[in-house]
C-alpha positions in Angstrom: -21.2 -13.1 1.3 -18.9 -13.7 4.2 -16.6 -16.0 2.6 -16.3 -13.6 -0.3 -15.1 -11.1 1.9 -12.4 -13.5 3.7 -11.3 -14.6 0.8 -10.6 -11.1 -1.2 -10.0 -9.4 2.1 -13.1 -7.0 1.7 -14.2 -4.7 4.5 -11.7 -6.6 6.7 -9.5 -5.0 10.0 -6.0 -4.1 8.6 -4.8 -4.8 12.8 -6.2 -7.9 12.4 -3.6 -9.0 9.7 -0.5 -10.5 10.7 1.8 -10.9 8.1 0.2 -7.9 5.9 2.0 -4.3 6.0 -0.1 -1.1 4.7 1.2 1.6 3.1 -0.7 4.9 2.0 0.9 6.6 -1.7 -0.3 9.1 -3.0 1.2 9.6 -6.5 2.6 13.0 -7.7 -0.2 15.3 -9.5 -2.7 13.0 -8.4 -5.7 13.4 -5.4 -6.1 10.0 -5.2 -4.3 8.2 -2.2 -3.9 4.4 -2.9 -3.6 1.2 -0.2 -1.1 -0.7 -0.6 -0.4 -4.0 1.6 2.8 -6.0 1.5 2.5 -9.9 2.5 5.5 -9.8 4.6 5.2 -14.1 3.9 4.7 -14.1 0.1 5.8 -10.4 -1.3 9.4 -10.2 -0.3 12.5 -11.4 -2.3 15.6 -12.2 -0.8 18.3 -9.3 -1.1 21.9 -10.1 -2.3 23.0 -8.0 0.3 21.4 -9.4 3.5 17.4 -9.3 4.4 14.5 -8.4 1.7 13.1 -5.7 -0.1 10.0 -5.1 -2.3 9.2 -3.0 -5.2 5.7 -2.1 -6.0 4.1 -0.3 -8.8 1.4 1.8 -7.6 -1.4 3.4 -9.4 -4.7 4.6 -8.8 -8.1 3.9 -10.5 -8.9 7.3 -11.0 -9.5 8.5 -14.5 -8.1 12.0 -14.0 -5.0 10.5 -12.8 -2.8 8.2 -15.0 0.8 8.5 -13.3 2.7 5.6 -11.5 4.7 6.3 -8.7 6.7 3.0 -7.3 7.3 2.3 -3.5 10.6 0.4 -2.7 11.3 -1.4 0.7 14.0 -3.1 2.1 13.9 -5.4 5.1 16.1 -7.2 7.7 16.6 -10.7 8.0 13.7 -10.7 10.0 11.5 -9.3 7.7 11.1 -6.1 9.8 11.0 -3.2 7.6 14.5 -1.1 7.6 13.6 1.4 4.9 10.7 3.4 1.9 10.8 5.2 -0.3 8.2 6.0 -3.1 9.9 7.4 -6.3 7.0 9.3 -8.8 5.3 10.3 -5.4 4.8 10.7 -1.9 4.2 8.4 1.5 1.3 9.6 3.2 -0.9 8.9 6.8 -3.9 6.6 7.2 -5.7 9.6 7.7 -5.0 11.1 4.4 -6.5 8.0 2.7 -9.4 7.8 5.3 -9.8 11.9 4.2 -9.5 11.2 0.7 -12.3 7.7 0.6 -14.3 10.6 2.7 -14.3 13.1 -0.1 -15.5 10.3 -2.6 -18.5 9.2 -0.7 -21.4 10.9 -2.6 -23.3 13.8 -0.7 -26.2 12.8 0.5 
């Protein structure tokens, strides 16, 4: 069960990942805050301009919600992140996610 875990990154320590960045969006109209991680190694595409950016399509699983919002971000030539933005909805806190997986948990 272990190796399942390692390998599809299941119940795992977000610190403990080097090269992965999170990100917490929360699309617009929707409750439903969604975890986003960037492989700073494998997602990035080299910019014409200088450094790398990303673009990510992110929607939720939630039935009641159907919208897309998509987070954008650029990067320097050492793949430190410069810049977000999230177009269709907003950046949010790990806490807001944490508070939202809270509120899905049934009451028991």
């Amino acid at each position: 069960m272990d190796f399942f875990k390692k390998l599809f990154g299941g119940g795992g320590d977000s610190s403990a990942d080097k090269s992965g960045l999170y990100f917490y969006v929360q699309p617009k109209g929707c409750k439903e805050v969604v975890r986003v991680r960037i492989d700073r190694n494998n997602d990035l595409s080299q910019s014409d301009a200088g450094g790398y950016f990303v673009r990510k399509s992110v929607r939720g699983v939630d039935y009641k919600c159907n919208r897309t919002a998509e987070l954008e971000l650029t990067f320097d030539d050492q793949r430190r992140l410069q810049q977000s933005e999230v177009s269709g909805g907003a950046l949010v806190t790990e806490a807001d996610y944490q508070a939202w997986l809270a509120s899905q948990a049934p009451n028991v």
